[in-house]
LORO-640010 format. One record per residue: residue in one letter; x, y, z of N, C-alpha, C in turn. Coordinates in steps of 0.001 Angstrom, whole numbers, padded with zeros to 6 digits. Layout:
{'A' {X Y Z} {X Y Z} {X Y Z}}
...
***
This chain:
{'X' {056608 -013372 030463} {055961 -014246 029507} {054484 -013859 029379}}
{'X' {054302 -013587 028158} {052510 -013388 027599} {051413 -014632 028621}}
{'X' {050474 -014025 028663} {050117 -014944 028910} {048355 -014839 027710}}
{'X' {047914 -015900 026996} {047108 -015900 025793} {045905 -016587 026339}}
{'X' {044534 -015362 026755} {043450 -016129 027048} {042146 -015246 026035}}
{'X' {041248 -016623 025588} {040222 -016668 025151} {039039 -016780 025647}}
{'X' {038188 -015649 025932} {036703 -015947 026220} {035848 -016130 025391}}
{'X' {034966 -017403 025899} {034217 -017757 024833} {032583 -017612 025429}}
{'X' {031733 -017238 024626} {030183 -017302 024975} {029890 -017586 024199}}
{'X' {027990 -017640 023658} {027318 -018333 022677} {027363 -017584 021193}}
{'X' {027168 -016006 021540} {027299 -015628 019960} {028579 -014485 019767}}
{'X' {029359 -014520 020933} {030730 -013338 020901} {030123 -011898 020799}}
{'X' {029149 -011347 021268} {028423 -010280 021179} {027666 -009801 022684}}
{'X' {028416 -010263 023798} {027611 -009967 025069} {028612 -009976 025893}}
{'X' {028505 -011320 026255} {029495 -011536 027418} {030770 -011969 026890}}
{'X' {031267 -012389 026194} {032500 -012805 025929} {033384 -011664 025484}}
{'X' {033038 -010890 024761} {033561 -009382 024726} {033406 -008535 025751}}
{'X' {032545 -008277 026238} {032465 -007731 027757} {033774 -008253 028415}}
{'X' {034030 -009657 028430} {034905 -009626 029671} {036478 -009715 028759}}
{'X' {036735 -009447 027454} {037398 -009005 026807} {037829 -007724 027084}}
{'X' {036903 -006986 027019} {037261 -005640 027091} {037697 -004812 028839}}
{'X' {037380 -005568 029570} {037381 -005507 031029} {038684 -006031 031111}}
{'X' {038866 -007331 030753} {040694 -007611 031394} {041459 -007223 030597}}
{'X' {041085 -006967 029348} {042025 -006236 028260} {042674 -004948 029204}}
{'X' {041650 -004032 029417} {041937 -002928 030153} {042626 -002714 031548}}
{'X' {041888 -003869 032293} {042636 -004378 033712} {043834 -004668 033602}}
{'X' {044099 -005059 032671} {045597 -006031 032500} {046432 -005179 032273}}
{'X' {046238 -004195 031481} {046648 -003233 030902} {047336 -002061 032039}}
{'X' {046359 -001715 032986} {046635 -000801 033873} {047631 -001333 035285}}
{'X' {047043 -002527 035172} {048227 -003520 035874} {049437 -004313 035205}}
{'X' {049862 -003589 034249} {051094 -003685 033467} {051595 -005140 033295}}
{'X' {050293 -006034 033155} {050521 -007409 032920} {050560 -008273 031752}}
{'X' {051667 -008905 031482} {051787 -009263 030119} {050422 -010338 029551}}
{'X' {049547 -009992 029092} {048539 -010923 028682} {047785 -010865 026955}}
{'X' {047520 -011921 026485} {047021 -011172 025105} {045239 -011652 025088}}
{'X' {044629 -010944 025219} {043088 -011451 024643} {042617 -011625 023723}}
{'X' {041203 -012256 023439} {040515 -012427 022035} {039330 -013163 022870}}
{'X' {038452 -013269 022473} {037217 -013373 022406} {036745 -014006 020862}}
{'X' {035629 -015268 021302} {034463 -015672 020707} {033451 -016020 020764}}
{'X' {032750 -016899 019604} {031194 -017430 019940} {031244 -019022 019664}}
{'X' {030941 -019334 020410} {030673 -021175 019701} {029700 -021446 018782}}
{'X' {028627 -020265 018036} {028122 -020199 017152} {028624 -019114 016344}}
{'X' {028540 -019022 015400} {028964 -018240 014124} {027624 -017134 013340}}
{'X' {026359 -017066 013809} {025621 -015914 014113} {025569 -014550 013364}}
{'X' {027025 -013974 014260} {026968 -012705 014192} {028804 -012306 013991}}
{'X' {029073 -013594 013862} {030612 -013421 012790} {030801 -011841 012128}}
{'X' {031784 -011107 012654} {031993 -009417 011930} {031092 -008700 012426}}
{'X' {030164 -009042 013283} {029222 -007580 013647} {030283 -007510 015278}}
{'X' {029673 -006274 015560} {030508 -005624 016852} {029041 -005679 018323}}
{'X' {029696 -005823 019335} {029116 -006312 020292} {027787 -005717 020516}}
{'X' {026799 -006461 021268} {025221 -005996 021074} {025491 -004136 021748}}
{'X' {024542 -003223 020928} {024870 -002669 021993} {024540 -001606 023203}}
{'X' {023516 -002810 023722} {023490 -002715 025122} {024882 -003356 026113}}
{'X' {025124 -003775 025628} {026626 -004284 026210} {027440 -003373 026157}}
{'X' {027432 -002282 024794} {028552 -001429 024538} {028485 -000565 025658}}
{'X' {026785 -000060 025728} {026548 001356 026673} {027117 000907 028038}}
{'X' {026635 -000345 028574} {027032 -000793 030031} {028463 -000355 030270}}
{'X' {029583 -001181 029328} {030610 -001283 029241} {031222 -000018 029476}}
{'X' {031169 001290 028717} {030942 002221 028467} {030768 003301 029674}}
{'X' {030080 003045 030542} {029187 003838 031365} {030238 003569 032584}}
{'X' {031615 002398 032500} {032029 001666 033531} {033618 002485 033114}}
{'X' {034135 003257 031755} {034997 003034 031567} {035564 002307 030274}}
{'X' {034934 001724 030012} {035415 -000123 029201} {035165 000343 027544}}
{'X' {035785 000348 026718} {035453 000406 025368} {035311 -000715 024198}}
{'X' {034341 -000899 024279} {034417 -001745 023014} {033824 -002273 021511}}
{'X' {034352 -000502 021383} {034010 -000240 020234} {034850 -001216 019139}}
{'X' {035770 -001365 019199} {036944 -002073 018282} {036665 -003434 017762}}
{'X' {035980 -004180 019070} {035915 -005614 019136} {034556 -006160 017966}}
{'X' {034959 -007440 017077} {033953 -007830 016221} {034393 -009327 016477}}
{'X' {032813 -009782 016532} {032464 -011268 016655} {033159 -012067 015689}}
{'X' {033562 -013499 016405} {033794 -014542 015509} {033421 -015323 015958}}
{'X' {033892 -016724 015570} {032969 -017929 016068} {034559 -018850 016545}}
{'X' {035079 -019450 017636} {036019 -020075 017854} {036124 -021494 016769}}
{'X' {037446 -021777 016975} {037873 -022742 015699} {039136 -023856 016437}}
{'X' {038857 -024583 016131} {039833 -025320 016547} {041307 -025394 016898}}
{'X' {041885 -024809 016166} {043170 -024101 016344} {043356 -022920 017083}}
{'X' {042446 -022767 017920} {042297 -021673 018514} {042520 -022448 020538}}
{'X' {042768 -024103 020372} {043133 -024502 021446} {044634 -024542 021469}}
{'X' {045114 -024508 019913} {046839 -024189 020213} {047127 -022829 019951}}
{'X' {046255 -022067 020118} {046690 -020725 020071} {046647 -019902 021634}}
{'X' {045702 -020202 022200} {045899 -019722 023526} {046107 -020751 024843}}
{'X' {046684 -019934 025929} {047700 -020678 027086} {046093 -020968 028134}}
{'X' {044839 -020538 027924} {043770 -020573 028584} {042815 -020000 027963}}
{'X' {041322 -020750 028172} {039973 -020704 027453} {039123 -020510 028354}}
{'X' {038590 -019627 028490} {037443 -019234 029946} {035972 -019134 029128}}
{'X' {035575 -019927 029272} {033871 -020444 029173} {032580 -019427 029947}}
{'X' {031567 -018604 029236} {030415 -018166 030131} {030111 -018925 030810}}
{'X' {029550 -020170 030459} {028540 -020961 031356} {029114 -022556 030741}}
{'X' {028046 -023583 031382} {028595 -024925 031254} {027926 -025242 029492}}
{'X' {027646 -024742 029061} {026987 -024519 027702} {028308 -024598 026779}}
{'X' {028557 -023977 026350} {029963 -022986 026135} {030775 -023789 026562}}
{'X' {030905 -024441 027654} {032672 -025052 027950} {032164 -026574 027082}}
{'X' {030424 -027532 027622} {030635 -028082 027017} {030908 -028212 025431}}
{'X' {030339 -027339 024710} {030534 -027255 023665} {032309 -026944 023109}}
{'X' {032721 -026080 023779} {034643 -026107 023599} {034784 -027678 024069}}
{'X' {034539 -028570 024661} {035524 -029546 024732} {034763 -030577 023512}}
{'X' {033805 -030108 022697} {033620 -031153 021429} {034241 -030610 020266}}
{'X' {034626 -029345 020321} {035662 -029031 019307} {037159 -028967 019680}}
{'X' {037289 -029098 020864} {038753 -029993 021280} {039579 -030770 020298}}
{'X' {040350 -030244 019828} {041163 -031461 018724} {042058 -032612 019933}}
{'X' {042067 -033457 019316} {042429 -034801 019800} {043832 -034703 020580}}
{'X' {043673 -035026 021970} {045122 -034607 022086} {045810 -033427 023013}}
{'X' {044931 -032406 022742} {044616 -031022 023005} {044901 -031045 024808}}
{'X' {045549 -030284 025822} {045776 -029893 026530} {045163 -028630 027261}}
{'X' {044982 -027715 026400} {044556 -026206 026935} {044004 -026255 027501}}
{'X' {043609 -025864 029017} {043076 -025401 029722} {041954 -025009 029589}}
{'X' {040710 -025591 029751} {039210 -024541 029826} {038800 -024733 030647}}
{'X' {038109 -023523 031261} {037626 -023241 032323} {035918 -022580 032676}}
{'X' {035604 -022392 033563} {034620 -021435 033831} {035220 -020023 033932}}
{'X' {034583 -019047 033414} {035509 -017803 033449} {035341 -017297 035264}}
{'X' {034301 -017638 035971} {033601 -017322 037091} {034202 -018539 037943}}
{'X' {035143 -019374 037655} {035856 -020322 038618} {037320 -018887 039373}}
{'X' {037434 -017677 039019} {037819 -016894 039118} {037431 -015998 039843}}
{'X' {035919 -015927 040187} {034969 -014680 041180} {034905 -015385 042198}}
{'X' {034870 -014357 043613} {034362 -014752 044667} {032656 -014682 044646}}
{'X' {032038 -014574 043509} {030729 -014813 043719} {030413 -016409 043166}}
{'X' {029177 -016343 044455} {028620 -018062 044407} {028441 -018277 043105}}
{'X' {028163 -017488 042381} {027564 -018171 040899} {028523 -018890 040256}}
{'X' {028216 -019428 039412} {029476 -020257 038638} {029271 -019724 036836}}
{'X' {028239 -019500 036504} {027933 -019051 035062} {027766 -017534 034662}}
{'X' {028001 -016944 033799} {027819 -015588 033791} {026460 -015406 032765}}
{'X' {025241 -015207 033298} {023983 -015553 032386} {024381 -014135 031081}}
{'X' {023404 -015181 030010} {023480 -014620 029225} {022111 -013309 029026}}
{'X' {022602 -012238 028746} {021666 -011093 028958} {021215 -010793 027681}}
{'X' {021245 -010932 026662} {021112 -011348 024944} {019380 -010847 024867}}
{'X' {018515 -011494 025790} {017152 -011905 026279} {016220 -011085 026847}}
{'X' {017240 -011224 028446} {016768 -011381 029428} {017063 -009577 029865}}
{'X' {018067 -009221 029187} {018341 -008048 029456} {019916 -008225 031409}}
{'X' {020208 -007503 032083} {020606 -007601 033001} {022374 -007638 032982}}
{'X' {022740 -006607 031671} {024201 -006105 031542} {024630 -005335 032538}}
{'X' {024590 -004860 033439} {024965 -004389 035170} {025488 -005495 035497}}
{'X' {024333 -006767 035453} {024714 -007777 036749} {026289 -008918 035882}}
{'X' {026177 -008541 034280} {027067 -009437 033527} {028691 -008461 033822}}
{'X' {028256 -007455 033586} {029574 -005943 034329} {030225 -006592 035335}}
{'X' {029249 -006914 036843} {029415 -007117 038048} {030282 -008299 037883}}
{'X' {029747 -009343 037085} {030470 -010494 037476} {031796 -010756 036237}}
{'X' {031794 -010040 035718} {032937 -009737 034901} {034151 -009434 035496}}
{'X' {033876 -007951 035963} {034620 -007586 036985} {035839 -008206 038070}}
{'X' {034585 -008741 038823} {034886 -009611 040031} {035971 -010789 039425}}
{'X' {035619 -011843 038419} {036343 -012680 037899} {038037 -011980 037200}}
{'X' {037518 -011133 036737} {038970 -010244 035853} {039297 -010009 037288}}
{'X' {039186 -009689 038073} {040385 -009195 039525} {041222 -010698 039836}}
{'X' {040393 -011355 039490} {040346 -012709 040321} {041634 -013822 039747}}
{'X' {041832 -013788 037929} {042163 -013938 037444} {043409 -013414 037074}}
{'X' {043406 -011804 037124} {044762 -011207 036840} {045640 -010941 038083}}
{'X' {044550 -011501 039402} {045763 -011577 040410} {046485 -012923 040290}}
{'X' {045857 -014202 039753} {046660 -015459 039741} {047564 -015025 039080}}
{'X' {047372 -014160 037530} {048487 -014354 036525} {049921 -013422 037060}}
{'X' {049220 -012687 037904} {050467 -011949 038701} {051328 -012497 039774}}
{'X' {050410 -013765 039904} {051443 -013912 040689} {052039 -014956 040735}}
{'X' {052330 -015397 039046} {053220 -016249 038317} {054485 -015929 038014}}
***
């Protein structure tokens, strides 16, 4: 059985594709049935393709993501996937005010998945620090596609 998860960050151009493109690939090599997609809880940069300093990081690791273009999540997008993994508490709160009524799906912290203390995956948009968004990408995608394996 598929299993259908959505990462969501603030503009779908950093981290939420980053860790798109990381378990896309993970999942992949670990022959695990999963489908991804990625967004933004703002609408921004809707059709452009990930910042890219994100691309080179990504890139430099393996990870391609050239393919991937921003959208902005939508409501029907809580009956479309089996799980919703949130950057930070920003982001999740904002997914549970576009929650349709009723709604079940699962959202999460994507980093309720890493053995690192942190709980948010900062946004590097700014601040710069796509290594340390890699790192904790990573760590969470291991973390994550071992639960789904071992469903």
């Amino acid at each position: 059985m598929t299993t259908r998860i959505l990462f969501v960050c603030l503009g779908n151009i950093c981290r939420s594709p980053t860790a798109h493109g990381v378990v896309a690939q993970m999942a992949e090599a670990a022959r695990l049935p999963v489908q991804i997609d990625s967004a933004g809880t703002g609408g921004w940069h809707a059709g452009d393709p990930p910042d890219p300093r994100a691309t080179r990081e990504a890139a430099r690791r393996g990870y391609d993501l050239s393919r991937l273009r921003a959208r902005q999540v939508r409501a029907s997008d809580f009956d479309g996937f089996d799980l919703i993994l949130a950057m930070d508490r920003s982001n999740l709160a904002d997914l549970e005010r576009i929650r349709p009524a009723g709604n079940a799906t699962p959202v999460r912290l994507f980093l309720d998945y890493a053995d690192s203390p942190r709980d948010e995956v900062p946004d590097p948009y700014y601040e710069g620090g796509f290594d340390l968004v890699l790192d904790l990408v990573e760590d969470a995608a291991r973390g994550l596609l071992a639960e789904i394996a071992r469903r």
